[in-house]
C-alpha positions in Angstrom: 0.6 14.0 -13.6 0.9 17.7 -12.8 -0.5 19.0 -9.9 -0.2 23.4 -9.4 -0.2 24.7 -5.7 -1.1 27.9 -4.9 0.5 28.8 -1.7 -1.5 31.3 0.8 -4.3 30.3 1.8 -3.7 26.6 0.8 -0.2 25.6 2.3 -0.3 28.2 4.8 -2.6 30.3 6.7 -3.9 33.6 4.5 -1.9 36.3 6.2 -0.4 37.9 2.8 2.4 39.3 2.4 3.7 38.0 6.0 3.9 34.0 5.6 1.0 32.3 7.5 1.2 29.2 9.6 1.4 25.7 8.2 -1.9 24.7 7.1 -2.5 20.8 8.9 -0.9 18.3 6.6 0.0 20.6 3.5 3.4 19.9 3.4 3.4 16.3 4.1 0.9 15.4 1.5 2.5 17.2 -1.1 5.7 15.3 0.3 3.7 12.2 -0.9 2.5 12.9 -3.8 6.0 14.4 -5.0 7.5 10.7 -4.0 5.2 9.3 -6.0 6.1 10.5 -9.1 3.8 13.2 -9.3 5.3 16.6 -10.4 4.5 19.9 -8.0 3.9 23.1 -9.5 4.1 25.9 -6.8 1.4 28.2 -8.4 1.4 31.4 -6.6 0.6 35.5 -7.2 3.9 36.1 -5.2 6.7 37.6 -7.0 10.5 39.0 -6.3 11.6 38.2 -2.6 8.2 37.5 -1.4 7.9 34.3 -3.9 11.8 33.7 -3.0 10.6 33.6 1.1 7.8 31.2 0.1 10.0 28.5 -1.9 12.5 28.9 0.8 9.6 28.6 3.3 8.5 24.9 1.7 12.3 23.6 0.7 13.3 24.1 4.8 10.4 21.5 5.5 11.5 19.8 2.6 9.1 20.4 -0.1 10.5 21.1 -3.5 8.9 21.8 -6.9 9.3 20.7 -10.5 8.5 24.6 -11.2 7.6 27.4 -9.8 4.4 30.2 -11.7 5.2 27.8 -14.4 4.9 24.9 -16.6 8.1 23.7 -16.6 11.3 24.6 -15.0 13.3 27.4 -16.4 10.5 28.5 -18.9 8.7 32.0 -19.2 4.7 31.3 -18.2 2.8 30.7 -21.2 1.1 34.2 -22.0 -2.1 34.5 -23.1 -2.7 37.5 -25.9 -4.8 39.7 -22.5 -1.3 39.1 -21.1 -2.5 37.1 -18.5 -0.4 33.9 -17.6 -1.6 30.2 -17.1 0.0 27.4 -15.6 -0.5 23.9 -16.9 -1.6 21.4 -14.9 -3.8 18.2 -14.5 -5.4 18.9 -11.0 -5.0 23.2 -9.4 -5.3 23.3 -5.4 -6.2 26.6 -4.2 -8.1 27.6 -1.6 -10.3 30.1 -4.0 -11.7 26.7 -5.2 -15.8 26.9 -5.8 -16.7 25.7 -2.0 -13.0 26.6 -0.5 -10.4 23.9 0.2 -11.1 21.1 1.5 -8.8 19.2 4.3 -5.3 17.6 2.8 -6.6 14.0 3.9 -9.4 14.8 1.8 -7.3 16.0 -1.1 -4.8 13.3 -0.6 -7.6 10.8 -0.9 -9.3 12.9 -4.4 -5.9 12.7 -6.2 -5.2 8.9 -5.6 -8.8 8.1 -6.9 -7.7 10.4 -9.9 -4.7 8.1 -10.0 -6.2 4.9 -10.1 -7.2 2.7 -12.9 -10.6 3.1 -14.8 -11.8 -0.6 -15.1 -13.7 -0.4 -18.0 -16.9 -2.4 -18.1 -17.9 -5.0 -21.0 -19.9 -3.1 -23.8 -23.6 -3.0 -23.3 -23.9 -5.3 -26.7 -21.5 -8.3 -25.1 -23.3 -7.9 -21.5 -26.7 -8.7 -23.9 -24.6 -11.7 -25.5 -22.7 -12.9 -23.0 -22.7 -16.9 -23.4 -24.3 -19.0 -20.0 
């Protein structure tokens, strides 16, 4: 699983281009997830030094990413023919989200449900067959 972070406004407080304070949690949950196998896109409009100042802001706490405004490590983003760029991902976090962003105990709770098994029910036709 691939989940892309955007960074202000979501890890940190929006205060764009400065670097905001740590948003309750952030880096710590995505701590978790990472340790659990899941791989951490940073997803992010920074560029040049002020993208460099927000990896280096996360990988001082700890936090590192399988890429970074990317798909994978070391490739170019995947460019669409407007020239607009998309990361690919199963689950985005950003705080532009329809309703904002909800609290990271809440998102850490959304993406384990996301993780767990789908028990699948009997078909409708056994449940009418089923033998007493």
């Amino acid at each position: 699983m691939k989940i892309a972070v955007d960074f202000d406004g979501t890890i940190v407080e929006h205060k764009y281009p400065a670097i905001g304070k740590e948003r309750p949690f952030a880096i710590e949950t995505l701590k978790a997830f990472s340790d659990a196998g899941i791989k951490l896109i940073l997803w992010t409009a920074r560029e040049g030094e002020l993208l460099e100042q927000a990896v280096a802001f996360c990988k001082e706490r700890g936090l590192e990413f399988y890429a970074v405004n990317s798909s994978k490590p070391g490739n170019d983003l995947f460019a669409g023919r407007d020239g607009t760029s998309k990361v690919l991902a199963d689950i985005y976090i950003d705080d532009r989200n329809l309703g904002g962003i909800p609290d990271w105990g809440t998102i850490y709770e959304m993406v384990l449900d996301l993780r767990r098994p789908i028990r699948k029910k009997r078909p409708w036709w056994k449940r009418l067959w089923r033998r007493h």
